[in-house]
C-alpha positions as CSV (number, residue, x, y, z in Angstrom):
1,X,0.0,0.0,0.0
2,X,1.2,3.8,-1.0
3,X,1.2,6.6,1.3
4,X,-1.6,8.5,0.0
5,X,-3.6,5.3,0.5
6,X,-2.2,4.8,3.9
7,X,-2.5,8.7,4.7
8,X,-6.5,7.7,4.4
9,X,-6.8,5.2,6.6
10,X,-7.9,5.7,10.4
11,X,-5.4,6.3,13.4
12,X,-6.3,3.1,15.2
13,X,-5.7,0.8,12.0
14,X,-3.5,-2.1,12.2
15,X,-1.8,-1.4,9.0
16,X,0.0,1.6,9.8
17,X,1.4,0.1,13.1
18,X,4.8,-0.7,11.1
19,X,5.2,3.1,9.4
20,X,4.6,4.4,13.3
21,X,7.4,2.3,14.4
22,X,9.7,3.0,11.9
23,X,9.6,7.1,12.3
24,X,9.9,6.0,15.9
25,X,12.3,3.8,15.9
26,X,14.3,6.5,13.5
27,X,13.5,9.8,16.0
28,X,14.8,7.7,19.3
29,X,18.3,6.8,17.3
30,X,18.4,10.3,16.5
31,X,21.9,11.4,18.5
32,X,19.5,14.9,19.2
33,X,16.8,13.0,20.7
34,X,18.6,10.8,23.1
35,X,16.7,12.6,26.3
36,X,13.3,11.3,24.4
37,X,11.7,8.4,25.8
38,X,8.8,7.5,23.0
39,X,6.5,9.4,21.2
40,X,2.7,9.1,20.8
41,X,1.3,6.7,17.8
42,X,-1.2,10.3,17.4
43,X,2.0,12.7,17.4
44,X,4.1,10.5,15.1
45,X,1.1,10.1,12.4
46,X,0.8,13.8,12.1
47,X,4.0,13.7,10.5
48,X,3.9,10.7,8.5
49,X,0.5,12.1,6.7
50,X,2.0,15.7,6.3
51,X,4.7,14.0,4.4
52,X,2.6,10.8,2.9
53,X,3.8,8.3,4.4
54,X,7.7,8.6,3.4
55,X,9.9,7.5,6.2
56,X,12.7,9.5,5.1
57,X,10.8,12.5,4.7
58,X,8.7,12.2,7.7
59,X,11.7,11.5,9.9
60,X,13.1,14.6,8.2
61,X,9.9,16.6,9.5
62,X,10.0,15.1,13.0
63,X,14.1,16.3,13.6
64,X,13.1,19.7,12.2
65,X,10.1,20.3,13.9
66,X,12.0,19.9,17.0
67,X,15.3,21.4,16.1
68,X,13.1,25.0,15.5
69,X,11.8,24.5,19.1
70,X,14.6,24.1,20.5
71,X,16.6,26.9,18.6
72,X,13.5,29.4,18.2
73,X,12.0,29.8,22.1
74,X,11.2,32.9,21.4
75,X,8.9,31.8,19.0
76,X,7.8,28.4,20.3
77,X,7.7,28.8,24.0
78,X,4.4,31.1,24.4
79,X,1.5,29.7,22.4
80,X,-0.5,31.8,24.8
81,X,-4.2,33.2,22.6
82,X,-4.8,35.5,25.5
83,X,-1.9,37.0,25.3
84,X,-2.4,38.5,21.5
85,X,-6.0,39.1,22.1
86,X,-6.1,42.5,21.5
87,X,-4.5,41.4,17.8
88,X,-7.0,39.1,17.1
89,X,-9.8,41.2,18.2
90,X,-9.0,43.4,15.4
91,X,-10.1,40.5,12.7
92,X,-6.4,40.1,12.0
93,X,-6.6,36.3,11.6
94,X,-9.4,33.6,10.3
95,X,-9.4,29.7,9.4
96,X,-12.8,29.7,7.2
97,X,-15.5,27.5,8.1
98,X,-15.6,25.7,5.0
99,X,-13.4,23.5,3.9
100,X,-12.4,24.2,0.0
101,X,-13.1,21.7,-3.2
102,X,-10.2,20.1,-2.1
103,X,-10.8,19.2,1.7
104,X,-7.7,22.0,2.3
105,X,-8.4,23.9,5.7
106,X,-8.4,28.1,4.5
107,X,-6.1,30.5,6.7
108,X,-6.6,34.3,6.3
109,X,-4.5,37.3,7.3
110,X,-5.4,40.6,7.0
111,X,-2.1,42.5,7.6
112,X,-3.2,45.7,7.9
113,X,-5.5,44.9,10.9
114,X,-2.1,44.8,12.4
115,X,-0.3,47.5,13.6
116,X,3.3,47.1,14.3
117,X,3.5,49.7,17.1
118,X,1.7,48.0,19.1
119,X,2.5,44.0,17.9
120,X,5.9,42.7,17.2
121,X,6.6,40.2,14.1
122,X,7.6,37.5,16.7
123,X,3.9,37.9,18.3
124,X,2.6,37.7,15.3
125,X,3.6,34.9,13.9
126,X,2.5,33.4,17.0
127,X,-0.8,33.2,16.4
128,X,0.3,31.6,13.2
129,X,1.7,28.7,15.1
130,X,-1.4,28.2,17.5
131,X,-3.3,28.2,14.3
132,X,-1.1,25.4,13.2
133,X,-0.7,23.6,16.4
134,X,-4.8,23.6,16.4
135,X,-5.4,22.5,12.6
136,X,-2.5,19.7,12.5
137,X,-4.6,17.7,15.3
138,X,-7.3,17.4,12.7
139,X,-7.1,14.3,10.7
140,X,-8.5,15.5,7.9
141,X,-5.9,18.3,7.7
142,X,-3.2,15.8,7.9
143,X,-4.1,14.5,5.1
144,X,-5.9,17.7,3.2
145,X,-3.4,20.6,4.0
146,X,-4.3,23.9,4.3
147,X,-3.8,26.9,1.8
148,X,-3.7,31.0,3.0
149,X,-4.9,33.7,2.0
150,X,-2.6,36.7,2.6
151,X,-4.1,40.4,2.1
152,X,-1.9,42.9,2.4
153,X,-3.8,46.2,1.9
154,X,-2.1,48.8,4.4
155,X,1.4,47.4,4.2
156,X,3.6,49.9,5.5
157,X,6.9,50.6,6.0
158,X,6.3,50.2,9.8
159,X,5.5,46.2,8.8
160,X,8.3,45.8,6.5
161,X,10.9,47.1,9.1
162,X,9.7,44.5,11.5
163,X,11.3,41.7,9.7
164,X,14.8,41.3,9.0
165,X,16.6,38.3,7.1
166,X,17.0,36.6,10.7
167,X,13.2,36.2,11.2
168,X,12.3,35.8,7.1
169,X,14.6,32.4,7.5
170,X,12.7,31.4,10.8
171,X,9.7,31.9,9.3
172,X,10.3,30.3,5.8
173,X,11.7,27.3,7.8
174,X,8.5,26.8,9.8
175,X,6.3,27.4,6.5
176,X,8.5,24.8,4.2
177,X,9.8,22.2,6.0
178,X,9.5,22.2,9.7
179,X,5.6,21.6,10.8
180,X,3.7,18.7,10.4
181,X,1.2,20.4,7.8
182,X,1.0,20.4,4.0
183,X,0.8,23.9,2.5
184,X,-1.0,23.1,-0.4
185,X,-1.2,27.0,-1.4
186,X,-0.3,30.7,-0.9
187,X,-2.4,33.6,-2.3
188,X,-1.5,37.1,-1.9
189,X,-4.1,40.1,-2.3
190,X,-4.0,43.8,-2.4
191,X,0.0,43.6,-2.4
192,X,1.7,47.2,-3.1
193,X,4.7,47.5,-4.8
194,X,6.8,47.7,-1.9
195,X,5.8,44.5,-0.6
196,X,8.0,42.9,-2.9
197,X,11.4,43.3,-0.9
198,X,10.5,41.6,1.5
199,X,9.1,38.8,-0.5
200,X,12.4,38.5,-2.4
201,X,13.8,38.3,1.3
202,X,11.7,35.3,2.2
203,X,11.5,33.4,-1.6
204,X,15.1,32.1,-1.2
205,X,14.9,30.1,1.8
206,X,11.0,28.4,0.5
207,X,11.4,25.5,-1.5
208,X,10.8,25.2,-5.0
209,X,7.3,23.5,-4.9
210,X,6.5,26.1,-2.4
211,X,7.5,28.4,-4.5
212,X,5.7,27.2,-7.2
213,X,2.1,27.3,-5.5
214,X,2.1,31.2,-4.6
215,X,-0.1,33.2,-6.4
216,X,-0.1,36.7,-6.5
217,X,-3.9,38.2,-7.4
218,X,-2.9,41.9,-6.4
219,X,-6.1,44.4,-5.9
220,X,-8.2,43.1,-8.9
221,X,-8.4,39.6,-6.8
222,X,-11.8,39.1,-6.4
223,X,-12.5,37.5,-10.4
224,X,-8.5,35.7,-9.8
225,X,-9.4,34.0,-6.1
226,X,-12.5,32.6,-7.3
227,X,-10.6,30.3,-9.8
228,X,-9.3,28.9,-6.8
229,X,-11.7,29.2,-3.9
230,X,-15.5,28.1,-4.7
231,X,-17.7,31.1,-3.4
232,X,-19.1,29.4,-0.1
233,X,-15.9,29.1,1.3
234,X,-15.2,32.8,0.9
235,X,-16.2,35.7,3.2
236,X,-18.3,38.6,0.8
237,X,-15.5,41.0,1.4
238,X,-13.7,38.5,-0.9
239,X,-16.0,37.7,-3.1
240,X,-18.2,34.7,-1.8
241,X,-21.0,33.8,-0.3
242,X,-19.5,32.2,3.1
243,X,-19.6,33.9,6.7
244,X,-18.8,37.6,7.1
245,X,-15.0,38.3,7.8
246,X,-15.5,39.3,11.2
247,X,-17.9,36.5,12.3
248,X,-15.7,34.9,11.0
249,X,-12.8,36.0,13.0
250,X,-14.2,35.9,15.6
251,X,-15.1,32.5,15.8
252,X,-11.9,31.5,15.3
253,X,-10.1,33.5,18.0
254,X,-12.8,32.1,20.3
255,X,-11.6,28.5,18.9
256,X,-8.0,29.6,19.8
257,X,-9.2,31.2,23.2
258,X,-11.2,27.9,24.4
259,X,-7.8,26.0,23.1
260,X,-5.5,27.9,25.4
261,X,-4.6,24.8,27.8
262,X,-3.6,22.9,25.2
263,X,-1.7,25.2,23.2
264,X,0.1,25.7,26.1
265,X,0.6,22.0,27.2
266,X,2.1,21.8,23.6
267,X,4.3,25.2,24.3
268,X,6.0,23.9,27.6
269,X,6.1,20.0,26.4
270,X,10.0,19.0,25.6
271,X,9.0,17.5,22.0
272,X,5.3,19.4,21.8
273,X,3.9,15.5,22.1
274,X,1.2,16.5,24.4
275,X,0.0,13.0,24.8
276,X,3.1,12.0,27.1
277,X,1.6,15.1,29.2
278,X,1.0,14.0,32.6
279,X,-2.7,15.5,33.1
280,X,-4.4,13.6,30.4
281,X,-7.9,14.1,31.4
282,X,-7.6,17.7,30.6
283,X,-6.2,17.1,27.2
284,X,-8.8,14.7,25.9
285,X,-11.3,17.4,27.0
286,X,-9.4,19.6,25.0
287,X,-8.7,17.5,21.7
288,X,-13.0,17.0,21.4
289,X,-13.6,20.4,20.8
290,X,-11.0,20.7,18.2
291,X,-13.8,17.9,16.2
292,X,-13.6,17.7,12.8
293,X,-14.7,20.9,10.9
């Protein structure tokens, strides 16, 4: 059996017993990961579905994804919704209700919602991770992958100051190949001219079949997106028929907000395995609400 065959089949099924012990077989000989006990059958699957099933690859994943904890805890140590909410009660940030045609998970930003006097680019792209901590527990975005839309209309100078080559790697090492999820596509909207800097700052360190699935729609997007998004998965301020973009934001942040335990569980957690956490009562109550969607 393939991977994209495997990647289809349930958590608990016999047949991918053997892939789960081989990644964790792999990650415990890992000289990096000689403090690690065992991982999770749940934990190791997310990456073996993010990366279909390859042991190389997935292994690959795992050792990243815990290499950019490790060297990033700026980043990675305070998955904390509460502690952005002023951000996200500006309707910065969405995941849309609706799946796409596709079964992909939808991510939107609205950049100019935040203002970089008051929110730094390492809080920011916070609340990307918690997003992604959230989505990779689904199974269907382990094996879907999510795409994001990124509008850009009020990016200023102010943003574009906030991130330097340091922070462009750290990011475009999460994005690419560090988290267990597949990004299946970027779309930019209502980008200015001087957006593209820092773009060219970023595009080196994505790889090519990243690269190759970014889209750029600029202000005449709403005709573009809708080759690519069916109109009930979009919000009317983008051209469909779905929920309005700030109902829609905001029941996302209170999807982050009622998440907050676990997100922090995963934040203090050696490996992010939140399965080997001690209280586990409190994280099965927490991994039911994050149900299918």
């Amino acid at each position: 059996m393939n991977g994209p065959q495997l990647s289809e089949l349930p958590d608990d099924s016999e047949q991918l017993a053997p892939s789960v012990s081989g990644l964790r077989r792999g990650a415990l000989q890992a000289s990096e990961l000689s403090a690690v006990r065992t991982f999770s059958d749940g934990f190791l699957l997310k990456f073996l579905r993010a990366r279909d099933f390859d042991a190389e690859l997935s292994l690959k994943l795992l050792l990243n994804y815990q290499r950019w904890r490790r060297e990033s805890p700026e980043i990675s140590s305070c998955l904390s919704p509460s502690s952005v909410l002023g951000l996200l009660n500006t309707s910065y940030h969405t995941v849309l209700p609706q799946r796409d045609h596709t079964g992909s998970r939808v991510l939107l930003y609205r950049i100019g919602q935040w203002n970089p006097k008051d929110w730094s680019a390492f809080q920011v792209f916070r609340v990307s991770l918690m997003t992604s901590e959230i989505l990779c527990t689904e199974t269907q975005t382990q094996r879907r992958g999510v795409k994001a839309i990124f509008d850009l209309q009020g990016w200023s100078l102010g943003h574009a100051l906030q991130i330097n080559p340091s922070l462009a790697r750290k990011i475009s090492s999460v994005l690419s190949d560090s988290f267990p999820l597949k990004v299946r596509g970027i779309h930019l909207v209502n980008e200015p001219m001087f957006f593209r800097p820092v773009f060219a700052m970023i595009r080196p360190f994505l790889p090519d079949k990243i690269k190759q699935r970014i889209h750029m729609h600029g202000a005449d997007f709403h005709d573009t997106l809708g080759d690519f998004f069916s109109p009930h998965v979009l919000p009317p301020e983008y051209g469909g028929e779905g929920p309005g973009i700030k109902k829609a934001c905001q029941d996302w942040t209170n999807h982050l907000l009622q998440s907050e335990r676990l997100l922090q569980q995963i934040a203090a957690h050696p490996t992010g395995d939140i399965a080997l956490a001690p209280d586990e009562s409190l994280i099965s109550v927490d991994t039911e609400q994050l149900s299918e969607g």
